[in-house]
N, C-alpha and C positions, 0 to 999 in steps of 0.2 A: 504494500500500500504506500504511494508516493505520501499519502496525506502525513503520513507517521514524521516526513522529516518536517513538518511545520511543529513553531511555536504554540502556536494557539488555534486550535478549530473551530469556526462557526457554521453551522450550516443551517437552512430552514426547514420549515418543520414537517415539510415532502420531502426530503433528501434520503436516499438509499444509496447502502454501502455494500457490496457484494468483493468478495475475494475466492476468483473461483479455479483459480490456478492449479489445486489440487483435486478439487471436485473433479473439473472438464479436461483437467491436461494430463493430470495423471504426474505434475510437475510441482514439489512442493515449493511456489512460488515464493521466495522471500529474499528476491533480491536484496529488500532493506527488512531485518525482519523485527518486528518491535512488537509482533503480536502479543505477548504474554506480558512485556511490560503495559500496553495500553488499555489492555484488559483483564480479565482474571485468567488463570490459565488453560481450567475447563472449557468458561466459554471461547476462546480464543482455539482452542482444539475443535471444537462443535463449529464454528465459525469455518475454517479452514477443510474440514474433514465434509460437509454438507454442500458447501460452495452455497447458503442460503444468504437470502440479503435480510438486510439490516434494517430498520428504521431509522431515524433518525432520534426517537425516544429512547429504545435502547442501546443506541449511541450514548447519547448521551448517560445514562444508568449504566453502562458499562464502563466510562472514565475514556470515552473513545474520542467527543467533544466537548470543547468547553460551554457553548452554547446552542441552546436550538432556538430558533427564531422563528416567526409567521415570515413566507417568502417574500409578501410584499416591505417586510421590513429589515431585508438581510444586508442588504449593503449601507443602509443608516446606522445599523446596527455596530458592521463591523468598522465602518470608518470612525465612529466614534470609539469603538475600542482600540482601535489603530492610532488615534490620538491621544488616547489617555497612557497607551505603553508609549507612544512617540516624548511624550513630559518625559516620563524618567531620564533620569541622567542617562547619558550613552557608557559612559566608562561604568556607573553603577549595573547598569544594564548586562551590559557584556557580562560585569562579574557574576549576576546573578546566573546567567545562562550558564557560564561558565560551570558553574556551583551545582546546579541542577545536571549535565550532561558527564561532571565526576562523580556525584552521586551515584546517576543511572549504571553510570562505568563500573565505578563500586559494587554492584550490585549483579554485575554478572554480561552487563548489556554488549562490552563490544565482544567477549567470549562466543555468548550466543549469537552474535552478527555472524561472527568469522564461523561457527560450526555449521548455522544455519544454512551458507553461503554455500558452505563446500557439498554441505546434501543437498541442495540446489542442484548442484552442477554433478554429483553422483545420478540424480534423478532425468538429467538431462542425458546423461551418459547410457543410461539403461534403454530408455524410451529409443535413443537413436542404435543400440544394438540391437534391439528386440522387433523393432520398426522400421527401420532404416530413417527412422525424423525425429527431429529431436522433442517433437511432445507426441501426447497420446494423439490422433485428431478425429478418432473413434466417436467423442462426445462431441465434438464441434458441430456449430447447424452446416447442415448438407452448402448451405453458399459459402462457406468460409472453407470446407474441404476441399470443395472443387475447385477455387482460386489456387490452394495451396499446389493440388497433383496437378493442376496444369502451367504451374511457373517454370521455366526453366532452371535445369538443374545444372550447378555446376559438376566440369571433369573427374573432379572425383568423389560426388557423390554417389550414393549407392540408390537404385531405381526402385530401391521395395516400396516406397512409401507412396506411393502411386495406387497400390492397393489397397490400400487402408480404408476399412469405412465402407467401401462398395458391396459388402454384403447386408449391409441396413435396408 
């Protein structure tokens, strides 16, 4: 989830959050992976494991943003809270960021970045021997397969993945 490297989340009160990398790809998606510290760890496995989307209420009741807002009032919303963190001091600023990002650190976060990262890329590894591509595309809608098996392939890749999905 890009959203994980902001400071502060606001979204409105229609906003859905879906992470469905593992569900659909078969690819435990976590390039940046902040799941467990942004939410509890159960749900954060349920969340990843279902590829089900989110609300924006329990978004927020999960610790995922900092506000929900009615849509028509999201961007009043957020620029006035853009201005009241713009007052604090910049250098107090910083240090606070600073403080909070060695805490998380303390706590385990760039470990699990760099572990998570590397099963990432173990999961992309498997997908492309077992498949010949590097995600599952078995679950993908039938228009997103078919882009895929008709791109051209580079010299040395391998031609299986062309089959993939055609028995649906």
């Amino acid at each position: 989830m890009l959203a994980w490297a902001c400071d502060l989340i606001v979204c409105s009160d229609d906003a859905r959050f879906r992470d469905s990398t593992a569900a659909d790809m078969a690819i435990p998606g976590v390039e940046f992976f902040h799941h467990p510290l942004e939410m509890n760890v159960r749900k954060a496995k349920e969340w990843l494991l279902t590829g089900d989307w989110m609300d924006a209420a329990t978004a927020l009741r999960v610790g995922m943003v900092n506000h929900v807002v009615p849509a028509p009032e999201l961007s009043g919303f957020a620029l006035n809270l853009a201005n009241r963190v713009a007052a604090t001091n910049p250098f107090t600023a910083r240090l606070v960021k600073e403080a909070m990002n060695q805490a998380q650190d303390a706590m385990g976060r760039r470990a699990a970045m760099s572990a998570a990262f590397s099963l990432h890329q173990i999961g992309h590894m498997q997908s492309l021997l077992t498949t010949g591509f590097p995600i599952d595309i078995s679950r993908l809608p039938q228009s997103v397969r078919e882009k895929i098996q008709k791109r051209p392939k580079g010299p040395d890749e391998p031609k299986s993945h062309a089959k993939q999905g055609a028995n649906e």
